[in-house]
C-alpha positions in Angstrom: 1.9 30.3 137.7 0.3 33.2 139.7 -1.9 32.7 143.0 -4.4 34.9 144.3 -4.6 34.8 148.1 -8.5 34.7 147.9 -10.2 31.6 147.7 -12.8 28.7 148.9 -12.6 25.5 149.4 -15.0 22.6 151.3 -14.4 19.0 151.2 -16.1 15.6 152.9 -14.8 12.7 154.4 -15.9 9.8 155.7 -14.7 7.5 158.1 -16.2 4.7 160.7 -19.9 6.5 160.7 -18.2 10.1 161.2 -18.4 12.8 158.6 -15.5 15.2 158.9 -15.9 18.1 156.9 -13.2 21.1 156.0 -14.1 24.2 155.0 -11.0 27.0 154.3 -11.0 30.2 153.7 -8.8 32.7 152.5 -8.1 36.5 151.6 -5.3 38.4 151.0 -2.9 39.6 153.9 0.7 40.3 153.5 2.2 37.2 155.4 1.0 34.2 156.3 -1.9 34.1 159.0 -3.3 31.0 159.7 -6.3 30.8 162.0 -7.2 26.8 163.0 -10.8 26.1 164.6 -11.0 22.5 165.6 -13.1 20.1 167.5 -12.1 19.6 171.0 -11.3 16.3 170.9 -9.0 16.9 167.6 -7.1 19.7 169.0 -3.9 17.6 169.1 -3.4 17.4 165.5 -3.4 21.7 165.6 0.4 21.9 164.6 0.3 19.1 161.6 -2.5 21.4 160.6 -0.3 24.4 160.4 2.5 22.5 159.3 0.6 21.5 155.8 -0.6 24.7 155.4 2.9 26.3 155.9 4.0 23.8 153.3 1.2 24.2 150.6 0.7 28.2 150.9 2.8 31.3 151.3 0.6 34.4 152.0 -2.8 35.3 153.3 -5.1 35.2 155.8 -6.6 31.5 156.0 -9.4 29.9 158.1 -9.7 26.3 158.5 -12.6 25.0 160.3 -12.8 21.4 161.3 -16.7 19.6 161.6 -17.5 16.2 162.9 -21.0 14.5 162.0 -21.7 11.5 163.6 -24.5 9.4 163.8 -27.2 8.9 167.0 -25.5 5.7 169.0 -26.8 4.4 171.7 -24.8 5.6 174.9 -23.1 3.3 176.9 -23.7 3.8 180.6 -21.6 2.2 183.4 -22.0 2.0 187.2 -19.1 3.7 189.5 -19.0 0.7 191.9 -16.4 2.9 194.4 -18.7 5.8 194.4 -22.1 3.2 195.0 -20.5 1.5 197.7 -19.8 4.7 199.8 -23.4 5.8 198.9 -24.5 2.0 200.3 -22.3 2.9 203.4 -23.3 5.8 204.2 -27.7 4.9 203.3 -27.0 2.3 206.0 -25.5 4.8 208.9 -28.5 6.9 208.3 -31.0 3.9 208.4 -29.8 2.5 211.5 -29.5 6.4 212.9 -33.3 7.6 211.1 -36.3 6.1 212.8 -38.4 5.1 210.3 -36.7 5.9 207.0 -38.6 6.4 203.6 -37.4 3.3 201.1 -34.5 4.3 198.6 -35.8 5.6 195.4 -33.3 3.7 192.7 -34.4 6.7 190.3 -33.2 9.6 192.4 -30.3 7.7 193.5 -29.1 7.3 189.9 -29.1 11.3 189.5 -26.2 11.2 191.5 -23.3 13.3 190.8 -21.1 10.7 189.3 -22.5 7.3 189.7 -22.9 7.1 186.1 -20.6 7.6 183.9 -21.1 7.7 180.1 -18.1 6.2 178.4 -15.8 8.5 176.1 -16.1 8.0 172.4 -12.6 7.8 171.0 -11.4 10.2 168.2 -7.5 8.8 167.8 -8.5 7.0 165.2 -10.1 10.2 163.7 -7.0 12.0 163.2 -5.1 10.3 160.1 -8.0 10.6 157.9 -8.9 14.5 159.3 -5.3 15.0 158.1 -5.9 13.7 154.7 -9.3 15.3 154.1 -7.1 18.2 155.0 -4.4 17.8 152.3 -7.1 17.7 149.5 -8.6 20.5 151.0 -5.5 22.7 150.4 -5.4 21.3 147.1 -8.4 22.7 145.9 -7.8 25.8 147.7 -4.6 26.1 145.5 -6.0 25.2 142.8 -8.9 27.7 143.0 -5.9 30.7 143.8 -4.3 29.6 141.0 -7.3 30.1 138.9 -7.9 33.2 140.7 -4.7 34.0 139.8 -4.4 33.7 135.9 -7.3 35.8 135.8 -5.6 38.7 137.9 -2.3 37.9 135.6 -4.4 38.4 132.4 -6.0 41.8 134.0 -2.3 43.0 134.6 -1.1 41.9 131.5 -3.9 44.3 129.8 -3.2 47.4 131.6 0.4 46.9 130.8 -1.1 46.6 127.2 -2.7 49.7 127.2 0.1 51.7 128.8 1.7 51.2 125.7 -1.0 53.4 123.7 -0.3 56.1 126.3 3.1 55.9 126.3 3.2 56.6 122.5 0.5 59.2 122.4 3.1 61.3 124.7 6.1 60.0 122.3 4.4 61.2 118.8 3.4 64.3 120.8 6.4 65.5 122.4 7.8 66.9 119.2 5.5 68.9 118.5 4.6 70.2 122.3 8.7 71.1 122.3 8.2 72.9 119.1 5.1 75.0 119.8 6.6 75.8 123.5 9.9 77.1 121.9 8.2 79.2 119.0 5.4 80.7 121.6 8.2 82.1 123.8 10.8 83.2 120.7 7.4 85.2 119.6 6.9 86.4 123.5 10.4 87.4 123.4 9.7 89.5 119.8 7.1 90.9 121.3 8.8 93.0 124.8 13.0 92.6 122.9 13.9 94.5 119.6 17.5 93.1 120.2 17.6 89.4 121.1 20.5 87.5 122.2 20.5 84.5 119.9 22.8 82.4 121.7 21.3 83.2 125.4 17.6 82.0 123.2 19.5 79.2 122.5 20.4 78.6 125.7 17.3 79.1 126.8 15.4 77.0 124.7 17.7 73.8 125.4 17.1 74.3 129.4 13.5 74.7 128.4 13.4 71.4 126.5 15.7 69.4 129.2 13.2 70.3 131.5 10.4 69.2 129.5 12.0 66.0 128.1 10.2 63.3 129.8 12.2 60.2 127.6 13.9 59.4 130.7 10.4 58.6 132.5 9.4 56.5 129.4 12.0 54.2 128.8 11.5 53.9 132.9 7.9 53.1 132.6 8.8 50.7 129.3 11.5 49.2 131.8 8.8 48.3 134.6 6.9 47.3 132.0 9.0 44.1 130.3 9.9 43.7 134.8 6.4 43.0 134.9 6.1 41.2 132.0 8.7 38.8 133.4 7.6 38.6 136.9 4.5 37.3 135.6 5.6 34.7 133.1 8.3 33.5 136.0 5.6 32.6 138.5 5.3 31.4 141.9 4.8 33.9 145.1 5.3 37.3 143.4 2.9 39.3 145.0 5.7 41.8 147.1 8.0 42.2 144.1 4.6 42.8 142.1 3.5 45.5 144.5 6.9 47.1 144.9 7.2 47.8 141.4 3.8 49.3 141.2 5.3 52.1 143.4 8.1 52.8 141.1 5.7 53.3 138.0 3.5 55.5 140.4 6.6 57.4 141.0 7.1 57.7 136.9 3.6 58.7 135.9 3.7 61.2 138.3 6.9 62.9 137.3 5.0 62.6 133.6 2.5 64.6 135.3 4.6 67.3 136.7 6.3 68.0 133.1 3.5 68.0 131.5 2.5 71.7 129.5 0.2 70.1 127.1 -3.4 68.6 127.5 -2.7 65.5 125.3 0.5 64.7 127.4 -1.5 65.5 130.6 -4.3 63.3 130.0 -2.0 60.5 128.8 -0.2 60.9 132.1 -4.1 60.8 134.3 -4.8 57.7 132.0 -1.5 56.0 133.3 -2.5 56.5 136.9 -5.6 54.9 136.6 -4.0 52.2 135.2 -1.5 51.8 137.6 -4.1 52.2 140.7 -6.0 49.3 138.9 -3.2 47.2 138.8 -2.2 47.7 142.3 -5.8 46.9 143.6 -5.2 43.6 141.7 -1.5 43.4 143.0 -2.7 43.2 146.3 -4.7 39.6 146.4 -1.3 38.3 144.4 0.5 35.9 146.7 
């Protein structure tokens, strides 16, 4: 099966009155780039994090974003009895140092630096179920590039269709091109030359027909075509060899284009190009 390398996926979890929520995202880049954003008290799990993705994807650029939601709980102060009894220590040096001192406000005592202390919620047991939220996540995410993909597979699969028509268009053609070419210059020739060399025409006229024989760049072009074709039906991370043989039919169509002396076989060759540009746009979100 083909993957794209662009897709979307968001999942929910739920777990002791926290909602962690994944969202991924991913486009197309040739290796692959993985770009974590987690909570701070969650950043320990960042390597099992790349470690699934590693194992579940082969190419693109993915973002993975990490959100806690918890409830409003009531906060659980404490008292730092060290820090209170050098603050009582040092109240009761200035009193007996301080004629007359004002009374302690307990208020502005508590605003302390550090005499309260709020205890620490603790995420540990947060991190199993953030990694399997994670797994499904990826799961959807592959299976939205893998519908992705057959799409981009059946777009391919058209063009290669309709390379076909062009390809014969240039086949039923060629005959007759090759015909016309050789009888417009045995006429030229007629025209300037009472006596005319029939074997040098000959001669002549095969060179002029090698030159113009573009069979060579069809069956190529059919070639990549059933390569293609098989890449595919095979499946699985294709994208490079996908890409690479879009080159080599680039390089075919415009070696079509070069021989060309006719207007049927030129346009067949522009048509091809387009083609093959659209294909390669596609080729390039393949993983």
């Amino acid at each position: 099966m083909i993957h794209s390398m662009t897709a979307f996926a968001r999942t929910e979890a739920h777990h002791a009155g926290t909602t962690l929520v994944w969202e991924i995202r991913s486009v197309n880049q040739r290796y692959l780039d993985l770009h974590p954003r987690l909570p701070e008290a969650l950043k320990s799990i960042e390597n099992d994090v790349r470690e699934l993705c590693r194992q579940q994807l082969n190419r693109g650029k993915v973002e993975l974003t990490l959100r806690l939601h918890q409830p409003q709980q009531e906060q659980h102060m404490a008292v730092n009895q060290p820090l209170l009894e050098q603050l009582n220590q040092a109240l009761a040096v200035l009193q007996n140092q301080v004629q007359n001192p004002a009374p302690i406000n307990l208020t502005e005592l508590l605003q302390y630096p550090g005499l309260l202390e709020q205890e620490e919620a603790d995420y540990s047991q947060l991190t199993a179920p953030a990694l399997t939220a994670l797994k499904q996540a990826l799961q959807e995410l592959r299976q939205a590039r893998a519908r992705e993909g057959e799409a981009l597979a059946g777009f391919i699969q058209q063009r290669l269709t309709a390379m076909d028509e062009q390809l014969a268009i240039v086949q039923q053609a060629l005959p007759q091109i090759l015909a016309a070419q050789q009888q417009r210059l045995r006429d030229r020739i007629a025209e300037v030359v009472e006596n005319v060399d029939q074997d040098r025409l000959e001669q002549e006229l095969v060179t002029l027909a090698n030159r113009m024989d573009v069979a060579e760049e069809i069956d190529r072009l059919k070639a990549h075509q059933q390569e293609a074709q098989r890449i595919l039906n095979e499946g699985g991370a294709v994208g490079r060899r996908l890409d690479f043989l879009m080159q080599e039919f680039n390089r075919e169509a415009n070696t079509l284009a070069s021989k060309s002396i006719d207007t049927r076989t030129t346009n067949a060759a522009v048509e091809l190009k387009v083609l093959i540009e659209q294909m390669r746009e596609q080729v390039q979100n393949i993983e």
